[in-house]
C-alpha positions in Angstrom: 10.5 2.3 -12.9 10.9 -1.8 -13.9 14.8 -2.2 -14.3 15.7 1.4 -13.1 18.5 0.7 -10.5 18.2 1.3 -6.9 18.5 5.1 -5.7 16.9 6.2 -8.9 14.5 9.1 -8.7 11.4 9.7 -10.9 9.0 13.3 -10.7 5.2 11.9 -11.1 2.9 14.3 -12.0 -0.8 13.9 -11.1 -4.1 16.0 -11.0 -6.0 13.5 -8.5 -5.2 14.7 -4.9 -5.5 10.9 -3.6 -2.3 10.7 -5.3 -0.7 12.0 -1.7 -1.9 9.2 -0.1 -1.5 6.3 -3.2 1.8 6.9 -4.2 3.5 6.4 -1.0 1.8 3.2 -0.7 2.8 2.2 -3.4 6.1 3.3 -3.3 6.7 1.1 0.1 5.0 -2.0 -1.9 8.0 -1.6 -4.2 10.6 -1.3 -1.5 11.1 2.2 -2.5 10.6 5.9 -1.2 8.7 9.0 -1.5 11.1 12.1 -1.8 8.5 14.9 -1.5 5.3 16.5 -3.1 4.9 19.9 -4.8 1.4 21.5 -6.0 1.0 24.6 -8.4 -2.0 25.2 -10.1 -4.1 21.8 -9.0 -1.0 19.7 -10.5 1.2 17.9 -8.3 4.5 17.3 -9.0 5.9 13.7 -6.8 9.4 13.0 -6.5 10.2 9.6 -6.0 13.1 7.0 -5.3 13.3 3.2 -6.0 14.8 1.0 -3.6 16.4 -1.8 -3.9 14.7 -5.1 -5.3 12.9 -7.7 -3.1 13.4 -10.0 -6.0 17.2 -9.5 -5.3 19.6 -12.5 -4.8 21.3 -12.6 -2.0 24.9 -14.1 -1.6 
C-alpha cells in the first residue's frame, strides 16, 4: 500500500481469524480505514482504504 494515493482500496485475503481484529489496527496506525469483512469457506476477504499520509507536508 507504500505510495498508493489516499482513498485507494485494497481486498486482503486471510485464513487467521485474528485478522478481524489486526487489520483494523493496523489500518488506523497508517491513517487509513477498514471498508468491511467477508468470510466463505474459512477465507476472509478484507476490504480496505488508505488514508491520507501522516508524513504529508503541510502548506
Amino acid at each position: 500500500m507504500t505510495g498508493a494515493p489516499p482513498g485507494s482500496r485494497f481486498v486482503l485475503l486471510a485464513t487467521d481469524p485474528m485478522a478481524r481484529i489486526d487489520v483494523p489496527f493496523l489500518m488506523s496506525q497508517k491513517n487509513g480505514r477498514m471498508i468491511g469483512v467477508e468470510e466463505a469457506d474459512g477465507l476472509l476477504r478484507l476490504t480496505v482504504e488508505t488514508g491520507e499520509s501522516r508524513d504529508a507536508p503541510t502548506d
